[in-house]
N, C-alpha and C positions, 0 to 999 in steps of 0.2 A: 468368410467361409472358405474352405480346403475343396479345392477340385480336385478331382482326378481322374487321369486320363485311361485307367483300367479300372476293372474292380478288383482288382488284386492290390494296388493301391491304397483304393480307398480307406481301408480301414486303420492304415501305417497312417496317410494326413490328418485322420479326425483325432489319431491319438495326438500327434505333432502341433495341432490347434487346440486340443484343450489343456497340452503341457503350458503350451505360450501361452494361455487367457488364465491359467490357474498361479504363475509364477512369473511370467514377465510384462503380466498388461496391468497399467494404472491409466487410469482418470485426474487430470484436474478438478477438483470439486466446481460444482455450479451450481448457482443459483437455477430455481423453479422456474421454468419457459424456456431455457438457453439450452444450447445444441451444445453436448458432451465435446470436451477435447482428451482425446485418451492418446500412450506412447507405449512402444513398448521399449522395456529395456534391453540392451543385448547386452551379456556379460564378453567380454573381449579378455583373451590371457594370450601372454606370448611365449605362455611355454605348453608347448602341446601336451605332455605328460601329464600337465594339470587341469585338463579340459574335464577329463573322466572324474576323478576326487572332486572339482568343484560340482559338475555335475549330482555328484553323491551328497557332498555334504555341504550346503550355502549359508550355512551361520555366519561366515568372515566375510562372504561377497554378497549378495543380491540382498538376503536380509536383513542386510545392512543399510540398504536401500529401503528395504519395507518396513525398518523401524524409522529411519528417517520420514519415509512420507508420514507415516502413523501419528508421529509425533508433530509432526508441521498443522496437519488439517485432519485431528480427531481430538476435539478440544477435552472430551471426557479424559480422553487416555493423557492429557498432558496433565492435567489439572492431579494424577495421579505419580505423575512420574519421576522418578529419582534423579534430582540434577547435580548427580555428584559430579566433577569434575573431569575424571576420567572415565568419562563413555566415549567408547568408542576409542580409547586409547592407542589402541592398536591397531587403525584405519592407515597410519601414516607408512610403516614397512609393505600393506597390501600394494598401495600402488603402484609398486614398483614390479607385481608381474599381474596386475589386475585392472581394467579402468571399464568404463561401460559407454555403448552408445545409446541416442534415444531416437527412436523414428515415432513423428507425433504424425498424427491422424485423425480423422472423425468422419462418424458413418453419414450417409446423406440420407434422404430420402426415402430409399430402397434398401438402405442394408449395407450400400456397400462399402467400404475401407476406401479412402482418400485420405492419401497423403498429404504431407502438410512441409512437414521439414524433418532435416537428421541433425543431432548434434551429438560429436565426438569427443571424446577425451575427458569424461566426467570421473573423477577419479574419489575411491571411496573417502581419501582424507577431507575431501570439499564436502560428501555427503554431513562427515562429525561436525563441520565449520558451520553448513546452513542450520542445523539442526540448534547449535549453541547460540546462533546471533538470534535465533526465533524466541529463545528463551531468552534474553537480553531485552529484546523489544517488548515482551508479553510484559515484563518487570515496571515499563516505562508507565506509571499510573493513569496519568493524565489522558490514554489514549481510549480507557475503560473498553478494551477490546482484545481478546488473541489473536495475534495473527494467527492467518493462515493461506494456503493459497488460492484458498476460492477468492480470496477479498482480490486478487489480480484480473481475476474474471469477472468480475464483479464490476469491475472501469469499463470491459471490454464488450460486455454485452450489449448489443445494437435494439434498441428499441424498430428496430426496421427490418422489416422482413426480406424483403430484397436477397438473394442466394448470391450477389455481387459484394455485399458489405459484410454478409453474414461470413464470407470465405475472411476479407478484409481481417478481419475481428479474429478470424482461428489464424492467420498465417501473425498476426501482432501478438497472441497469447502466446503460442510456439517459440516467435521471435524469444519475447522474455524470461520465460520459460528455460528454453535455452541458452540463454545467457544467463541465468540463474544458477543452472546443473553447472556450466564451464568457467566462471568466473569472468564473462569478457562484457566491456565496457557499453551501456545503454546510454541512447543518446537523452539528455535531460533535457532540453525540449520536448521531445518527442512525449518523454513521461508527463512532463507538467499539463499538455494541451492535452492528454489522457486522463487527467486524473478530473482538470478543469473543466472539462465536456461532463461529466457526470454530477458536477456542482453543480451546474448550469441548471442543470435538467432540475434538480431537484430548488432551485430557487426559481425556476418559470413557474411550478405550484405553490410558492408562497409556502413550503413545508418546511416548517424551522427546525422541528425534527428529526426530519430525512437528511437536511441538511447539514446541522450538527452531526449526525450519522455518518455520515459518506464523509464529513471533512476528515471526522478522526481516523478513519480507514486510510485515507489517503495521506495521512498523517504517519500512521503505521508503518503503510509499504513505502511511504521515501525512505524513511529510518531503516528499514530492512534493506531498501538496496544501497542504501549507503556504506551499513554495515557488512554486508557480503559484497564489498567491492564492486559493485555493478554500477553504481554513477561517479562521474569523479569528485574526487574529495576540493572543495572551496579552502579560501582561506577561513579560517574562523574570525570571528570577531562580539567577543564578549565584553560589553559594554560596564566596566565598574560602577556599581548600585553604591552613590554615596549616602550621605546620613537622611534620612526622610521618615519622618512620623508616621506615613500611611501605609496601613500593611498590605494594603491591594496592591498598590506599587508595588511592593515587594517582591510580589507576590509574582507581578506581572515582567518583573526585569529577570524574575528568576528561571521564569518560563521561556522568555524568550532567549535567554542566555543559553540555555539547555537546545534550542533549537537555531544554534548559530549557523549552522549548516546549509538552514536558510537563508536565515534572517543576516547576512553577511557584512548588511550592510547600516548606514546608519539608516540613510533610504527608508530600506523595506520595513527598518525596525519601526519607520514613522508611519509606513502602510497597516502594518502591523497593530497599532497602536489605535492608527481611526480605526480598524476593524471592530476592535476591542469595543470604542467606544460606543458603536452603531451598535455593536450586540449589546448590552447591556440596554440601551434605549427601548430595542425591539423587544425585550422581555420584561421592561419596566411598562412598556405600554399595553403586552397583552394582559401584565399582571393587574391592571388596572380599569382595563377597557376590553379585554377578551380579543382583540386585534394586534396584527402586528404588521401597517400599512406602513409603517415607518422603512420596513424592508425594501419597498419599492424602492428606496433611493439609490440601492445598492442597484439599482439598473441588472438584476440579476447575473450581478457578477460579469458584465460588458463594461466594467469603467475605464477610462484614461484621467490622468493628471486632474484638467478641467476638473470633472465632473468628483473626483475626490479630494480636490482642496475644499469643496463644499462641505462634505458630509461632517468633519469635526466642528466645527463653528455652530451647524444647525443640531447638534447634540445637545451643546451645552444647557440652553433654554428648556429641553425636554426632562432634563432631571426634573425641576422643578413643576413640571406639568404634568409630568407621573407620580409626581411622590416619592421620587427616589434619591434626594438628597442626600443621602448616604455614601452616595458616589462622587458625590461635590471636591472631593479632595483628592482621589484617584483621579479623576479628570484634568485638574489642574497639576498636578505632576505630568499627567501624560501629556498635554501642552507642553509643559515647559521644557519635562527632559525626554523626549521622544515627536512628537510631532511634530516641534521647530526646524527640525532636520531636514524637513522634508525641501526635497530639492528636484522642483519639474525639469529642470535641463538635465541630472541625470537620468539616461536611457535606462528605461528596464520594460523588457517585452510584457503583451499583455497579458498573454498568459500567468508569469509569473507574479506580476500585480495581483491581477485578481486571487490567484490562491492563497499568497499571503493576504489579500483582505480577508476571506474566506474563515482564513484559520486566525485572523483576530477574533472577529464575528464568533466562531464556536468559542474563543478562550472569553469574552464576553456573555455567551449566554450561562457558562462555567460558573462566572464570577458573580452573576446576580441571584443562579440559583444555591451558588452556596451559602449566599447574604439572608435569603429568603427564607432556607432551612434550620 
């Protein structure tokens, strides 16, 4: 809200506040119970001559902006959208006397504006860039999701009321957020034990659902920030699928191949691979029995080495105890050319263990319900 220290004042700030809340304030989308993160944009030029005209007429600059959000996190409006080639074509000569800042914030308690962070130099060409890797990712099947930006907020919201965590959670969306609009480098750690605190939560209730849910999200936003430069690029390592009769394998080398980015290693592809395995079990068993306690072994996504040289061995016997011999021959491929691999003396943190089990586990629940269908 606009103070003013006259009344003669007054009525110049309330026009000044609802210019900025009509044309320069956005929201990050959020989920139901979560505290709004809103920013606003400033349009910045360095040629004063062209303060007044952009003023007049913002088709080339801010709106440019406001199609970008639209198209990020209004899934109706994408689902309808023209993705020809050249939108926005013309983004790349703006920046050169155009770029925008953002000051994020969120209201507290009482109403009031609390800052959060500013970030500089967001230039309209990177607007056309976010906007086209979103549609890249949406294209990616397997993820059966649009991105958009709420799914960021969506990691960040604190189950805990606390107004100490609850800031924690707006100053880390900000963070990213920010390093979103300006292209600069997010630390992958930091993402991975983000995205895995929200696994977590959803495998303490035993909800395989929620779970497959939240993994393909998190699935999503790696791929988005990989794609918009925001994590650093690994070496790739695509594993040649030689001759093999079984088309789940196939099926499974080609999914993982697609996600080298991760999966970089032989390692993780053999983490990857029990994941798989265990998911298919837990869905062979609820399809069976209406349970899926078999999940418990996943230690709700707390494992080390130990406890995951376990889980493929105790798969095996469960085909047959469910019924689901079907998978008898994907199985034994994934023993032989992905599991074997596995190697406890290579270091790999727990975080990213776990997420790579994680996103076996959902390519696993994938692979039974398609068999099913």
């Amino acid at each position: 809200m606009a103070l003013s220290l006259c009344d003669k004042c007054y009525e110049r700030l309330q026009i000044g506040e609802r210019h900025i809340r009509d044309n320069f304030d956005f929201s990050v989308p959020y989920t139901k119970g979560a505290t709004k993160l809103s920013f606003w944009l400033i349009p910045m030029l360095n040629n004063g001559e062209l303060v007044a005209k952009f003023m007049e007429r913002q088709e080339k600059g801010l709106s440019s902006f406001k199609s970008m959000w639209k198209i990020a996190n209004d899934l109706e409006t994408v689902k309808k959208m023209d993705l020809a080639p050249d939108m926005w074509s013309d983004m790349e000569p703006l920046s050169a006397f155009l770029t925008y800042s953002a000051l994020f914030y969120y209201k507290d308690g009482k109403g009031h504006m609390t800052p959060v962070e500013m970030a500089d130099g967001i230039f309209p060409s990177r607007l056309a860039e976010l906007a086209r890797k979103k549609f890249e990712v949406d294209r990616i099947e397997c993820y059966h999701t649009l991105f958009h930006y709420g799914i960021v907020q969506e990691f960040l919201s604190s189950d805990s009321k606390k107004d100490t965590e609850k800031m924690d959670d707006f100053r880390m969306l900000s963070h990213i957020m920010a390093s979103i609009f300006t292209a600069k480098k997010l630390d992958r750690s930091m993402i991975t034990k983000i995205v895995i605190r929200k696994i977590r939560q959803k495998a303490r209730k035993q909800d395989s659902e929620g779970l497959e849910e939240i993994t393909l999200k998190a699935m999503a936003l790696l791929e988005y920030l990989h794609r918009v430069g925001c994590l650093e690029d690994v070496s790739l390592t695509a594993q040649p699928v030689g001759p093999n009769g079984d088309s789940l394998y196939q099926d499974v080398a080609s999914f993982m191949n697609s996600h080298s980015r991760l999966l970089n290693t032989k390692n993780l592809r053999a983490i990857c691979a029990i994941g798989i395995a265990a998911g298919v079990v837990i869905k062979a068993q609820n399809a069976l029995l209406g349970s899926e306690t078999f999940m418990e072994r996943l230690n709700r996504f707390e494992m080390d080495y130990a406890r995951l040289e376990s889980i493929f061995p105790a798969t095996m016997p469960k085909l047959q105890h469910y019924k689901a011999t079907q998978f008898s021959d994907l199985f034994a491929s994934l023993g032989v050319h992905e599991v074997a691999n596995l190697d406890p003396s290579e270091k790999v943190d727990m975080e990213t263990m776990n997420l790579v089990l994680a996103i076996g586990v959902c390519k696993g629940f994938e692979l039974f319900k398609s068999k099913q269908g």
